[in-house]
C-alpha positions as CSV (number, residue, x, y, z in Angstrom):
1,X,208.8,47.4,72.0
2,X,205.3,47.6,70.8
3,X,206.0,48.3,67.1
4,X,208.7,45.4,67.4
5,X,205.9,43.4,68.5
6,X,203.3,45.0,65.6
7,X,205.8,44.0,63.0
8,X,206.3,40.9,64.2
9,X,202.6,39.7,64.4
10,X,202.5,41.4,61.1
11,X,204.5,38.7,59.5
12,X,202.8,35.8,61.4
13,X,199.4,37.1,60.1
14,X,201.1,36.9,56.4
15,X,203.0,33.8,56.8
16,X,199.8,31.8,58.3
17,X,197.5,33.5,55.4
18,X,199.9,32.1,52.8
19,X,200.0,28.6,54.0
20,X,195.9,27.9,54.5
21,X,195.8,29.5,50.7
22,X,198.4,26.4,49.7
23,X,197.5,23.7,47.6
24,X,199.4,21.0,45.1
25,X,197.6,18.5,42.1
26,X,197.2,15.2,43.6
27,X,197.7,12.4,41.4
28,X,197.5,8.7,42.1
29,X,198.2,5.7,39.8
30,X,198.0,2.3,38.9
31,X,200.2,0.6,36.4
32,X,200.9,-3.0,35.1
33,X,203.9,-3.5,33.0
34,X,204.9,-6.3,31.0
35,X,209.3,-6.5,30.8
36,X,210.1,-8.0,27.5
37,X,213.8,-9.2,27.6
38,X,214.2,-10.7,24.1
39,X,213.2,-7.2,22.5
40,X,213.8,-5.0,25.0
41,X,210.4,-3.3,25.5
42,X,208.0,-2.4,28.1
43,X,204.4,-2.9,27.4
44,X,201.7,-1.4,30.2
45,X,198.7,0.1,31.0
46,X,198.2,3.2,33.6
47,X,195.5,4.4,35.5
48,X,195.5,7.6,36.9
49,X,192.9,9.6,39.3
50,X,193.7,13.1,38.8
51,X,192.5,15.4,41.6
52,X,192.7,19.6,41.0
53,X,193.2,21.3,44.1
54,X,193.9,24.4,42.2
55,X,191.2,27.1,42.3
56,X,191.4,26.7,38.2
57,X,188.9,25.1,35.7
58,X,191.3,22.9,34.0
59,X,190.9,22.5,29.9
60,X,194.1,20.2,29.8
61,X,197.2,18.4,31.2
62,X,200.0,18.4,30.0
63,X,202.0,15.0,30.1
64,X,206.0,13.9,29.8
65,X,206.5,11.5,27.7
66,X,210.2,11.5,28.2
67,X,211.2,8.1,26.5
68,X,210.9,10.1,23.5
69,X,213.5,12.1,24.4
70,X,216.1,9.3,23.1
71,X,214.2,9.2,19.5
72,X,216.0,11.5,17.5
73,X,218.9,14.3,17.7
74,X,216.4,17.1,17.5
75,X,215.3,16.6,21.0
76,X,216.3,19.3,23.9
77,X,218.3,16.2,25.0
78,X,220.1,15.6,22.0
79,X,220.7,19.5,21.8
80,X,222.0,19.2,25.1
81,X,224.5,16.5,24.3
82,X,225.5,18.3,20.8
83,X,227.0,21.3,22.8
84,X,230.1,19.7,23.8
85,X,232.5,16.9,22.1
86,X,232.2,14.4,25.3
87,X,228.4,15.0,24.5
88,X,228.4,14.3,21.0
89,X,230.7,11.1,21.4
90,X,228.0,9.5,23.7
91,X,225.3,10.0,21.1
92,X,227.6,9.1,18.1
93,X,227.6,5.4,20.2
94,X,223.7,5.4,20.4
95,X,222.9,3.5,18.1
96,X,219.8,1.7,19.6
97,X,217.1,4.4,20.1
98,X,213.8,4.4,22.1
99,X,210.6,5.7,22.2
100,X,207.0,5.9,23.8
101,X,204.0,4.7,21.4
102,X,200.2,2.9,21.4
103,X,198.9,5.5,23.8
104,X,195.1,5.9,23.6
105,X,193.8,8.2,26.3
106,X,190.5,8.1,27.9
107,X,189.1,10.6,30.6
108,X,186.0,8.9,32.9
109,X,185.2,6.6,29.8
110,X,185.5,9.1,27.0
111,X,188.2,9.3,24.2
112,X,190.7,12.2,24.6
113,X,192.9,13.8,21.8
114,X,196.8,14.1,22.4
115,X,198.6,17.2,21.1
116,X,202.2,16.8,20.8
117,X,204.0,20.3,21.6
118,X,205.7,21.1,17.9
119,X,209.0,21.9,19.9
120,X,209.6,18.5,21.9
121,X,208.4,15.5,21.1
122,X,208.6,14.3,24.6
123,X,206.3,16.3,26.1
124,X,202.1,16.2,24.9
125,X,198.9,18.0,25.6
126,X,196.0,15.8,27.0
127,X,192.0,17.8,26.1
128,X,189.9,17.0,28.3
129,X,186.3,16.0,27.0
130,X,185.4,18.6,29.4
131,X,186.3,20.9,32.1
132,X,188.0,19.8,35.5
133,X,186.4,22.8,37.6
134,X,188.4,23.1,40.8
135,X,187.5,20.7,43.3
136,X,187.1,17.8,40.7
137,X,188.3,14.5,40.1
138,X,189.1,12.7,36.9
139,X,190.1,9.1,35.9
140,X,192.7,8.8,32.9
141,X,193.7,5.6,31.3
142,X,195.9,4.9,28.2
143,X,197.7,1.8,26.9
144,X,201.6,2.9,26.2
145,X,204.7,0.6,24.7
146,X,208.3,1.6,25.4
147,X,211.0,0.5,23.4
148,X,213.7,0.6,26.1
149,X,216.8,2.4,24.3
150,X,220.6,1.2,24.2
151,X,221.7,2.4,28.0
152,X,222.6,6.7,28.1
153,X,221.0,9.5,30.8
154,X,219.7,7.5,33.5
155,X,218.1,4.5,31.3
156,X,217.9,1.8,29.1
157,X,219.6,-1.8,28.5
158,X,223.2,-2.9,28.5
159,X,222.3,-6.5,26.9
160,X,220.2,-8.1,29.5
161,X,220.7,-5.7,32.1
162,X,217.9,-2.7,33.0
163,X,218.0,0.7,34.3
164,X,214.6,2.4,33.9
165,X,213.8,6.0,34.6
166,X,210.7,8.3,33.8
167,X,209.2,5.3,31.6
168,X,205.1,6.4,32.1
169,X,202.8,8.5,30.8
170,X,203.2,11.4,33.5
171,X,201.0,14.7,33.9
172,X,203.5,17.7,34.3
173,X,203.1,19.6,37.5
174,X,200.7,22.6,37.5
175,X,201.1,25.2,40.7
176,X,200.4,28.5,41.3
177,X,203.1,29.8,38.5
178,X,201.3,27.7,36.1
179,X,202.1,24.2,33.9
180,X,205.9,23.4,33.7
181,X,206.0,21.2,30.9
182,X,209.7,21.0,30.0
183,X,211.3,18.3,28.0
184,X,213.4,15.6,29.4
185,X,217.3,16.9,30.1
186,X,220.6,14.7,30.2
187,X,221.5,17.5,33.1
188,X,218.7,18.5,35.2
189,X,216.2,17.4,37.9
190,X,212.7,16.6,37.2
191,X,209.5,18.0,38.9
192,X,206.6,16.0,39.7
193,X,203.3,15.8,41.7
194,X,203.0,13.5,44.3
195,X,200.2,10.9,44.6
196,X,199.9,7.6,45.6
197,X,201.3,4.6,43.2
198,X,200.3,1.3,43.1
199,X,202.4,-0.8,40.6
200,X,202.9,-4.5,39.6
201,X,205.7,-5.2,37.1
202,X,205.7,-8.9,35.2
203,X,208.8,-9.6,34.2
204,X,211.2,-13.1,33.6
205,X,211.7,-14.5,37.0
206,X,215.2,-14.5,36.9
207,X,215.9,-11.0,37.2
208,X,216.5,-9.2,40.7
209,X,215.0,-5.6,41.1
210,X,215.6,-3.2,42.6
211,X,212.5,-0.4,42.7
212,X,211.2,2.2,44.7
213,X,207.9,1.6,47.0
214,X,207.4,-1.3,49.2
215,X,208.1,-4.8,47.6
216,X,204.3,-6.3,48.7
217,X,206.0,-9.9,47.6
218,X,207.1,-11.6,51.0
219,X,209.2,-14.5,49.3
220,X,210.5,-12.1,46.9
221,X,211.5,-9.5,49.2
222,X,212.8,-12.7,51.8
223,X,215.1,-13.9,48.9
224,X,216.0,-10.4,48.0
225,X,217.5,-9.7,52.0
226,X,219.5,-13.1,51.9
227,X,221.0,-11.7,48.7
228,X,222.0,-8.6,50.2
229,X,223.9,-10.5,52.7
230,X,225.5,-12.3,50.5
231,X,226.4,-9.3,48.8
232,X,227.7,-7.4,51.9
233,X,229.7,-10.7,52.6
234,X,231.6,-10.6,50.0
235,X,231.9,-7.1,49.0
236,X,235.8,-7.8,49.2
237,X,235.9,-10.0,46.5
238,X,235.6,-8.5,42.7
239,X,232.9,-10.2,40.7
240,X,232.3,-9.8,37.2
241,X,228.7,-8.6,36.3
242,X,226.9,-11.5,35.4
243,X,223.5,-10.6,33.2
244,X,220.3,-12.3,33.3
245,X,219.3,-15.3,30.4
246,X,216.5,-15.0,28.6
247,X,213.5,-16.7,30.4
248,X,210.2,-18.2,29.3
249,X,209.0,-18.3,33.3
250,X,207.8,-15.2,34.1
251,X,206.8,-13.3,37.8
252,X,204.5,-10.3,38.8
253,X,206.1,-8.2,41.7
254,X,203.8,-5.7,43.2
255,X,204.8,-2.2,44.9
């Protein structure tokens, strides 16, 4: 009984050890997107407060820029696609490419360079103007512009109609097996830190949206419940999908 017992506090000792030695990035951000529906483009800023909780001196971050992913068939998600013929007939239809541009970093005030990784354009190296010793917290800003692509994987437009995924400037993850900045997949998940997100999205104030976070606009989120009544009404009846028209009147919903 008492090496039972021995073994067994033995593996509490271990498993409480490991957890107070746990830590995870933090990483919280503010954006403010602009929705262009006559070009189909996204045009935002970000703010991000970058925390390292790690006990390493941090030289860089490494950011997803997965819009790019759609650019061109020498991606890893175009490779993807290419390996099969149900693949290569979905990217023989894109026609209408996207990307992620007019990004100018800045850490606490001071220019940083961007170093694209030579393999995938999707994914880019942020220097930092100095260290981020362990402990320490940075502020990184950028301008960006996404052309929102013809709809495939998980985003894009179908004529005035939106699904958008993975559209920011986001740091890659860094834990205690290191940085794991891979390029956007058509199949596979995507790992990311959590943080905090504050976001407000301008848009044409015709369209309905459906987001993640909490919808801070009361009249918005008011109309938004009678709609889903409606909806749930007449869930019976088949409706064609009607798309939004083109709006000069815009609105700025905050999550």
């Amino acid at each position: 009984m008492k090496k039972v017992f021995g073994i067994i506090a033995c593996c509490l000792t271990i498993n409480v050890f490991a957890q107070t030695n746990y830590w995870q990035q933090q990483v919280n951000y503010k954006i403010n997107v602009t929705l262009n529906d006559k070009d189909h483009s996204l045009k935002g800023w970000e703010e991000l407060e970058y925390t390292n909780n790690s006990p390493d001196q941090l030289d860089f971050i490494w950011f997803h820029l997965w819009v790019n992913a759609y650019k061109n068939d020498s991606t890893a998600f175009a490779k993807q696609l290419l390996r099969d013929k149900k693949g290569t007939d979905r990217l023989k239809k894109f026609k209408d490419r996207g990307f992620i541009d007019s990004l100018n970093f800045t850490v606490d005030g001071v220019k940083a360079s961007l170093e694209y990784d030579p393999q995938n354009i999707d994914v880019a190296k942020l220097i930092l103007p100095k260290p981020l010793p362990p402990g320490g917290i940075i502020k990184i800003q950028t301008p960006f512009y996404v052309d929102i692509p013809q709809y495939i994987s998980r985003s894009g437009h179908d004529g005035q109609s939106y699904m958008i995924c993975q559209w920011y400037p986001k740091p890659a993850v860094y834990d205690r097996k290191g940085w794991h900045q891979f390029p956007y997949l058509d199949q596979g998940e995507f790992y990311s830190e959590y943080g905090n997100f504050d976001v407000s999205i301008t848009l044409p104030s015709q369209y309905i949206v459906g987001a993640t976070g909490v919808l801070q606009n009361a009249d918005e989120l008011k109309q938004y419940k009678s709609i889903g009544a409606s909806n749930v009404a007449k869930s019976s009846k088949k409706n064609s999908t009607k798309y939004a028209v083109p709006s000069a009147a815009a609105k700025t919903l905050n999550y």
